[in-house]
C-alpha positions, 0 to 999 in steps of 0.5 A: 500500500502506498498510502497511510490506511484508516481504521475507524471505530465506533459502538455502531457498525452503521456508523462506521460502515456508512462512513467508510462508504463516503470515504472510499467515494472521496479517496477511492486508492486509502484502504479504510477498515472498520470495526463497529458493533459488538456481537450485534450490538453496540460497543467496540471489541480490541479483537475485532479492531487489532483484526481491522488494522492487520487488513489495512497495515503497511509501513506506510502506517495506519491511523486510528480515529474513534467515536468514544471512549471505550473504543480507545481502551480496546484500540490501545488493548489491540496494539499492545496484540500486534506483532507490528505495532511501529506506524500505528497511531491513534488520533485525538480527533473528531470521527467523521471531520477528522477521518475527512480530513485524514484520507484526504490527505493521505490520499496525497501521499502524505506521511502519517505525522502530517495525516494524524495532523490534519485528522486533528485539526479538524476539531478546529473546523468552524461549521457556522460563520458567526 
């Protein structure tokens, strides 16, 4: 792969599945994996994240952005399972602005400091012009 990947958590499988599906039409070449729902349900289970960033891992690297926070201790649980765990970075950013922002500029052959920036900036997005 030769683009930083995304993996994106959430306690809803609706949630994340439906986002990867607007991220995918915005920048079709980033691999974008999901763990969503647990068992059917909602919450967030570390076996099905670490699974999710084994699909989309290179060394290029994987940025993880997440809804809530029980996600991040799962998504902490699932790389301390990874045997490859350099190039793995969770962002501290808003889910569905920051994974905008995030393929987007790894879809411009970014490297992942400058993607997990730009995930993170998007908490300064300003909706509303006030």
């Amino acid at each position: 792969m030769k683009y930083v990947s995304i993996v994106l958590i959430s306690h809803s499988y609706e949630i994340v599945s439906g986002l990867k599906k607007l991220l995918n039409q915005v920048q079709p070449d980033v691999s974008v994996a999901i763990a969503g729902g647990a068992e059917g349900d909602i919450g967030t289970n570390a076996f099905d994240i670490k699974n999710a960033i084994e699909s989309v891992y290179s060394q290029k690297g994987v940025v993880i952005l997440f809804d809530l926070g029980s996600a991040l201790i799962n998504a902490e649980m699932a790389i301390e399972m990874l045997e490859k765990k350099e190039n793995v970075v969770i962002a501290d950013a808003p889910l569905v602005e920051g994974a905008y922002a995030a393929v987007v500029e790894a879809g411009c052959g970014s490297s992942i400091e400058e993607v997990v920036r730009a995930s993170e900036s998007a908490k300064e997005l300003a909706k509303l012009n006030n």
